[in-house]
C-alpha positions in Angstrom: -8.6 -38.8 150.5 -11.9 -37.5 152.2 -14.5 -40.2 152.0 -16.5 -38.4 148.7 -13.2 -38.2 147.3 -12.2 -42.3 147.7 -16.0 -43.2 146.8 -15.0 -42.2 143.1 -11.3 -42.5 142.9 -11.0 -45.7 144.6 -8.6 -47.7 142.2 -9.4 -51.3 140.4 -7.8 -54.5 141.9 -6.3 -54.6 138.2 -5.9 -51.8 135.8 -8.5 -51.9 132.6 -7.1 -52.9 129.4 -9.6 -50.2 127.9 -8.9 -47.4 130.7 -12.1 -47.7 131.8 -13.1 -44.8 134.0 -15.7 -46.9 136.2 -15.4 -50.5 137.2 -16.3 -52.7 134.0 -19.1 -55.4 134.7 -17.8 -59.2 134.0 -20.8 -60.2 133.1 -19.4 -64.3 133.3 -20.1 -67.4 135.2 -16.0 -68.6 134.7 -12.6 -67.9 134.5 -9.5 -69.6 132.7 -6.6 -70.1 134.3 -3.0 -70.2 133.0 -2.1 -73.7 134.5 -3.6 -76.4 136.9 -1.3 -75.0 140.0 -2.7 -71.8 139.7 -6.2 -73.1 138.9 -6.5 -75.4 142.1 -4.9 -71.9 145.0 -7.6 -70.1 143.2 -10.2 -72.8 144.3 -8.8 -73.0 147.7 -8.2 -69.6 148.6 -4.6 -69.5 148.1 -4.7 -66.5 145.8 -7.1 -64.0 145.1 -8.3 -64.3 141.4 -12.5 -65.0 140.9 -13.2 -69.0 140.7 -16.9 -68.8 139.5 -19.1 -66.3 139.9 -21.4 -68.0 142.3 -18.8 -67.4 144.8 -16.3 -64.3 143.0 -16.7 -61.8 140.3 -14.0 -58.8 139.6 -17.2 -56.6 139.6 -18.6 -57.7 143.1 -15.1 -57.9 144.8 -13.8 -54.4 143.4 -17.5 -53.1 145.9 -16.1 -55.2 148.7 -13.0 -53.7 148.8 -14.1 -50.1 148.2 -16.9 -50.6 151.0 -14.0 -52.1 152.9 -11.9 -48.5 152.3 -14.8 -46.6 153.3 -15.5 -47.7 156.8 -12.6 -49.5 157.9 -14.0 -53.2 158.0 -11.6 -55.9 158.4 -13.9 -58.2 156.1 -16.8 -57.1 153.2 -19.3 -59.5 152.0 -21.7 -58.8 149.0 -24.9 -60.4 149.0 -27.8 -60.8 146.5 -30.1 -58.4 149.3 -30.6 -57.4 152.5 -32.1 -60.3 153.5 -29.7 -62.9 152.7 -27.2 -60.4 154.5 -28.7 -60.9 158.0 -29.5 -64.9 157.0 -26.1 -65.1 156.4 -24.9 -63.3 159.0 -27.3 -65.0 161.4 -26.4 -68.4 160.3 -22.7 -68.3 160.6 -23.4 -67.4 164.3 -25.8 -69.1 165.6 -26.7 -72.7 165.8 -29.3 -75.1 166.9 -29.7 -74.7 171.1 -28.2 -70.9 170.5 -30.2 -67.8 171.3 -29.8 -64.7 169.5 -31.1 -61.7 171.5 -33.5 -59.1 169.8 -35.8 -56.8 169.8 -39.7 -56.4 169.2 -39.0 -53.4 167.4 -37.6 -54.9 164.0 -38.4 -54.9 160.7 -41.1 -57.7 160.0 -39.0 -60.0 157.8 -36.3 -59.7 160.6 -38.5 -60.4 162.7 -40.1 -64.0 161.1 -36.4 -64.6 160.3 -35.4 -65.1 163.9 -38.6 -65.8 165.7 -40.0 -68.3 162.9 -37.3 -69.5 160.0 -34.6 -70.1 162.2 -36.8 -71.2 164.8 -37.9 -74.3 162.9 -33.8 -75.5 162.9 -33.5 -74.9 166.7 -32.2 -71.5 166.9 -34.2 -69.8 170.0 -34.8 -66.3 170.3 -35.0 -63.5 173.2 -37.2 -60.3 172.2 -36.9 -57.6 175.0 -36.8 -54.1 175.1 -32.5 -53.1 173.8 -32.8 -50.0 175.3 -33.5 -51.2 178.5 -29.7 -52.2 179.1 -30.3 -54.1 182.6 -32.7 -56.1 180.5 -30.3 -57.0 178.1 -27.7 -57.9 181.1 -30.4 -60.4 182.7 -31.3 -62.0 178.9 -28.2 -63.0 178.4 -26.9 -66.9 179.7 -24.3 -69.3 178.1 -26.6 -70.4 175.2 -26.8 -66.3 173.8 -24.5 -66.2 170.3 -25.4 -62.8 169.6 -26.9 -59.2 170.3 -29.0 -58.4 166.9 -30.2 -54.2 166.8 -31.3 -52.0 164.3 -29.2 -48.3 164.9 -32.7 -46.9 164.2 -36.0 -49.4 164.0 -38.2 -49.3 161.0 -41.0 -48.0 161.0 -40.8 -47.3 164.9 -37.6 -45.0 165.2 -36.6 -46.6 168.0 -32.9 -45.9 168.8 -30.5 -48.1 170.6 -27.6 -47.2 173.1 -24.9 -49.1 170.6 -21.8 -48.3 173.0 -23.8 -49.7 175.8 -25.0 -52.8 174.0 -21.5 -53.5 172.8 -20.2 -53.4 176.2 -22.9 -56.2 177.0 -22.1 -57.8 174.8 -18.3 -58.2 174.9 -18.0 -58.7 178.6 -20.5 -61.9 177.8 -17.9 -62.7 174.7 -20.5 -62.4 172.0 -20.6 -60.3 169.4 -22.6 -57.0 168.8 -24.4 -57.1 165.2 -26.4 -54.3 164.0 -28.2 -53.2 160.7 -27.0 -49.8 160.2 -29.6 -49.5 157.0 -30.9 -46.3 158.2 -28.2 -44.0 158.5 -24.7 -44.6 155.4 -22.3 -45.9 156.3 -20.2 -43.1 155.3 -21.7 -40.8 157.7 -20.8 -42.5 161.3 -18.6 -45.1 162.3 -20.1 -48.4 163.6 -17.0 -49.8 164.8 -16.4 -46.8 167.1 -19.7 -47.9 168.8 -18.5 -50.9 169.6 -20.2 -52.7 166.6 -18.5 -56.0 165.8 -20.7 -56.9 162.5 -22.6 -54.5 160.6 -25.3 -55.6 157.9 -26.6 -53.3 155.5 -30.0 -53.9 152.9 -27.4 -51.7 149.7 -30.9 -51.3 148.1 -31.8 -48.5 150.2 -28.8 -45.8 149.7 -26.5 -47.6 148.4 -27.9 -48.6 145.2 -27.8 -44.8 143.9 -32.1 -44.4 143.8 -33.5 -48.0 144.0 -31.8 -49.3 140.8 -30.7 -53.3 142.1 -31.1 -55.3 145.3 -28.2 -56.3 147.3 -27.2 -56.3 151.0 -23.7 -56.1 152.8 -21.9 -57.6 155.8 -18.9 -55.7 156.9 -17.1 -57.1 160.2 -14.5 -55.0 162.5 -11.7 -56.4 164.5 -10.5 -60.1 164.4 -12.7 -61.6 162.2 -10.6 -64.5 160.7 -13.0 -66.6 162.1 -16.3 -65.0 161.0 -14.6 -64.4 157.7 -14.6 -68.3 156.9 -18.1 -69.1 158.4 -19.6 -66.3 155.7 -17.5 -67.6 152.7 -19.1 -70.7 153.5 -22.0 -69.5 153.8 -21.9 -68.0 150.2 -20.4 -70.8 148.8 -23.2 -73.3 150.0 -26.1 -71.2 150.0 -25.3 -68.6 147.0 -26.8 -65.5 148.0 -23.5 -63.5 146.2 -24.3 -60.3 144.9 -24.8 -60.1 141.4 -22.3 -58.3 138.8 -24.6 -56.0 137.4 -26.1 -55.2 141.0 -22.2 -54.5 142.1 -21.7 -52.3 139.2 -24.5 -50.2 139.8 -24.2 -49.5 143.8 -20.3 -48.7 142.9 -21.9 -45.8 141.2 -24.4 -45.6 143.6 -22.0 -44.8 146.2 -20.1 -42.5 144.2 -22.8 -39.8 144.6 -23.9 -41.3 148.0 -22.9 -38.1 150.1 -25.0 -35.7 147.4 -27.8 -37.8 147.2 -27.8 -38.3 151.3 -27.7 -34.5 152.0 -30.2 -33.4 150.1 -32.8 -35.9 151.2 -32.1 -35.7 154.9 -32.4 -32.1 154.6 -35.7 -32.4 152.9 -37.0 -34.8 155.6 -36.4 -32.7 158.2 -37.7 -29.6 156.9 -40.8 -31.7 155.7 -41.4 -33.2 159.6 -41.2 -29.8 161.1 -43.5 -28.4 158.4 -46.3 -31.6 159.1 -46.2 -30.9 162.9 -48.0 -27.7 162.3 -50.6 -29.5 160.2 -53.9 -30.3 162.4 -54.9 -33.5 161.3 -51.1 -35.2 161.8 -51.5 -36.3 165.5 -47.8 -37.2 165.7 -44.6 -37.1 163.7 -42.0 -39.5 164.3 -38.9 -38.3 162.7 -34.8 -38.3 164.9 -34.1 -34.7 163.9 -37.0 -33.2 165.7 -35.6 -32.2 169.2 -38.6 -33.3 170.9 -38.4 -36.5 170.0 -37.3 -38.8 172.7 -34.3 -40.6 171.0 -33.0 -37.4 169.4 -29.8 -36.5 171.7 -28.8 -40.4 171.4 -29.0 -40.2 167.8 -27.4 -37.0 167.8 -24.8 -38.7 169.9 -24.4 -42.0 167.8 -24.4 -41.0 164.3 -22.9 -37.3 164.2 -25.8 -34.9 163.7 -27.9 -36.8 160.9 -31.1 -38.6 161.2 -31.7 -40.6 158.1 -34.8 -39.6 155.5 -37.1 -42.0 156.8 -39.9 -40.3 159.3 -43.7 -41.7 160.1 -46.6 -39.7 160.8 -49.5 -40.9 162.8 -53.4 -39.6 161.6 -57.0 -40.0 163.0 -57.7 -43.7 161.6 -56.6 -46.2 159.1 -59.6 -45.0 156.7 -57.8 -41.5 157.1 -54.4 -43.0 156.3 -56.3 -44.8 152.8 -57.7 -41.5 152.0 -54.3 -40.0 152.3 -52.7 -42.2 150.5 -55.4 -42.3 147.6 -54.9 -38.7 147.3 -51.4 -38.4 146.8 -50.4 -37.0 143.3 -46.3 -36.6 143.5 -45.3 -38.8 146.2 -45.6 -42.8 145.6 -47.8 -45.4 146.8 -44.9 -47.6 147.2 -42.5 -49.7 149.6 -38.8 -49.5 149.8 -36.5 -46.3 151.1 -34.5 -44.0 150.2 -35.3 -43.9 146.5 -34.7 -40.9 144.7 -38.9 -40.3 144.6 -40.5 -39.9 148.0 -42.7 -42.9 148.6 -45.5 -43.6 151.3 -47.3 -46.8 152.8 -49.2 -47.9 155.4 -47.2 -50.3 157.1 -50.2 -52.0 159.0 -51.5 -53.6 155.3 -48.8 -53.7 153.3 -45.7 -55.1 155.3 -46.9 -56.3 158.4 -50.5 -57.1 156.5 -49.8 -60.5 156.8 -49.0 -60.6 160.8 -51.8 -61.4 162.9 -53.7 -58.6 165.0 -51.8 -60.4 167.6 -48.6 -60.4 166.3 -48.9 -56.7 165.2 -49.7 -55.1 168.6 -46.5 -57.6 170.2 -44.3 -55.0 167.3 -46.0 -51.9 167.9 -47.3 -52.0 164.6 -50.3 -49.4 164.8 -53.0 -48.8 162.0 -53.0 -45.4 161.9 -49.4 -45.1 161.3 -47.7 -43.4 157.8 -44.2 -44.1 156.5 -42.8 -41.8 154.4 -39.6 -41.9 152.6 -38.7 -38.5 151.4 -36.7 -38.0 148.1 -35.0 -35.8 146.1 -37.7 -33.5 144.5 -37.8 -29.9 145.8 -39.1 -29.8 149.2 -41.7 -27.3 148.4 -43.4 -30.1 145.4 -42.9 -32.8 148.2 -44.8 -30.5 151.3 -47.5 -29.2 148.7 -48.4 -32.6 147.8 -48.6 -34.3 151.4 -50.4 -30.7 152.8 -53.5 -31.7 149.7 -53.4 -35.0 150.8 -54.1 -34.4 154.4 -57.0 -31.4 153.6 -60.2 -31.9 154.5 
């Protein structure tokens, strides 16, 4: 089956005593088990029936494995949201007197993650430029445990060389994470790029138009290893998915490639239509061919450029009167929701940086992010085209 196709018809771990035709939600903390044999291999791993749903749930591990069918990962891990995705991930590789190697251009909780929470249990950190690849060469020594990118940076649309940074990597006998957030998953393949573990935040496409939180770690290759430190992980830390938040990005992905189309469509049409517009003094957007990272992402993740794009005006009071004067798009973080959606990064996600901290990221005041939806592209342009008048 084509990947559409096996996002719906993927089949249950156990048929439905009802014939359900999606995925039912068990909506329980435990499980009985026929006898105290079968009750102590389910405990310890020895066979695979849910334990507690701290750890397993029917509903959570029928996502894994259909996630796992989708892309070709050797291990899936559901977690409560994007965040406890890279934490986990992070934590299961890293240690105190380990350096994990980064960039400046990450999201801000990322960011604070590495440089600050992780920090204070003796994890150090490296932020240099990943797509400067002699840089990454001369970062790494024999305390580095990882290479951490985003395929494309938010807000900055920054795009790494991931074949490059794999090769790095590997010949230094580390592994290659990335967060492919910005681009599905069903769209490009991060193993073939030499991507060893790939986090995802499910709320963005996933979750089928911002319905639930939840994040994802898939790992490629032999991952035995990794596969134990991250059950761990969830075991001691609970950051497991939720049933009802597995239910709904099951559906969610089921109408992933419809939903994906039409808004990456939108957001390219919309970035070539606010180039034309005098007061935008820059759009940021992967699908313009201008745009410096545009072949590599071309390259990397087949043609597609994700519905994310910023747009840079005159000041921050023009980006507040913007803003104020939107009527159909929302004032209003997250991505990929099925409403377009703007903020000014500067005060709202990185308001809480210092100047100082801000101009290390490249964080910029008179910077825009919008994240176009799935209205008609003529409502979406009329509505940022009144905004911007004078």
């Amino acid at each position: 089956m084509k990947t559409s196709t096996k996002a719906i018809h993927y089949s249950y771990q156990k048929p439905d005593a009802y014939g359900a035709l999606s995925m039912p939600i068990y909506h329980t903390c435990a499980y009985e088990f026929p006898d105290a044999d079968i009750m102590a291999d389910a405990f310890c791993g020895r066979v695979e029936l849910p334990d507690y749903t701290r750890v397993t749930n029917p509903t959570v591990i029928y996502f894994e494995k259909k996630v796992k069918a989708l892309t070709g990962a050797t291990a899936s891990f559901a977690f409560c949201s994007g965040m406890a995705a890279i934490t986990g991930t992070l934590m299961s590789l890293a240690a105190a007197g380990k350096t994990i190697i980064s960039s400046n251009h990450l999201f801000g909780n990322t960011w604070l993650l590495i440089s600050k929470t992780l920090g204070r249990f003796g994890v150090k950190s490296k932020f240099i430029d990943l797509t400067d690849l002699e840089a990454v060469k001369a970062a790494i020594d024999s305390d580095s445990c990882c290479i951490y990118a985003e395929i494309i940076s938010n807000p900055h649309q920054e795009v790494v060389d991931l074949k490059g940074l794999s090769e790095i990597a590997h010949s230094a006998g580390i592994p290659l994470v990335a967060d492919t957030t910005m681009i599905p998953f069903t769209k490009f393949s991060a193993k073939s790029l030499g991507v060893d573990i790939e986090v995802v935040s499910t709320t963005k496409y996933l979750s089928g138009g911002a319905t639930t939180i939840g994040g994802l770690v898939l790992a490629y290759g032999d991952s035995e290893k990794f596969a134990a430190e991250m059950k761990e992980i969830l075991l001691n830390l609970g950051g497991y998915m939720s049933p009802h938040s597995a239910y709904m990005q099951t559906l969610g992905l089921e109408n992933l490639e419809a939903r994906y189309n039409l808004e990456s469509s939108n957001t390219l049409e919309i970035a070539r239509r606010l180039t034309k517009l005098p007061s935008v003094k820059k759009v940021n957007y992967l699908g313009l061919e201008d745009n410096p990272f545009h072949s590599l992402a071309k390259a990397q993740f087949g043609g597609t450029y994700g519905a994310m794009l910023t747009i840079d005006l005159e000041s921050k009071q023009a980006c507040y009167r913007f803003l104020n004067r939107l009527q159909l798009v929302k004032r209003a973080t997250n991505l990929f929701d099925n409403r377009s959606l703007a903020i000014h990064p500067w005060s709202t996600i990185f308001g809480n940086f210092t100047d100082e901290q801000k101009r290390e990221l490249d964080i910029f005041d008179t910077t825009i992010r919008l994240s176009i939806g799935l209205e008609d592209v003529e409502d979406i342009y009329d509505d940022l085209r009144q905004a911007l008048e004078d």
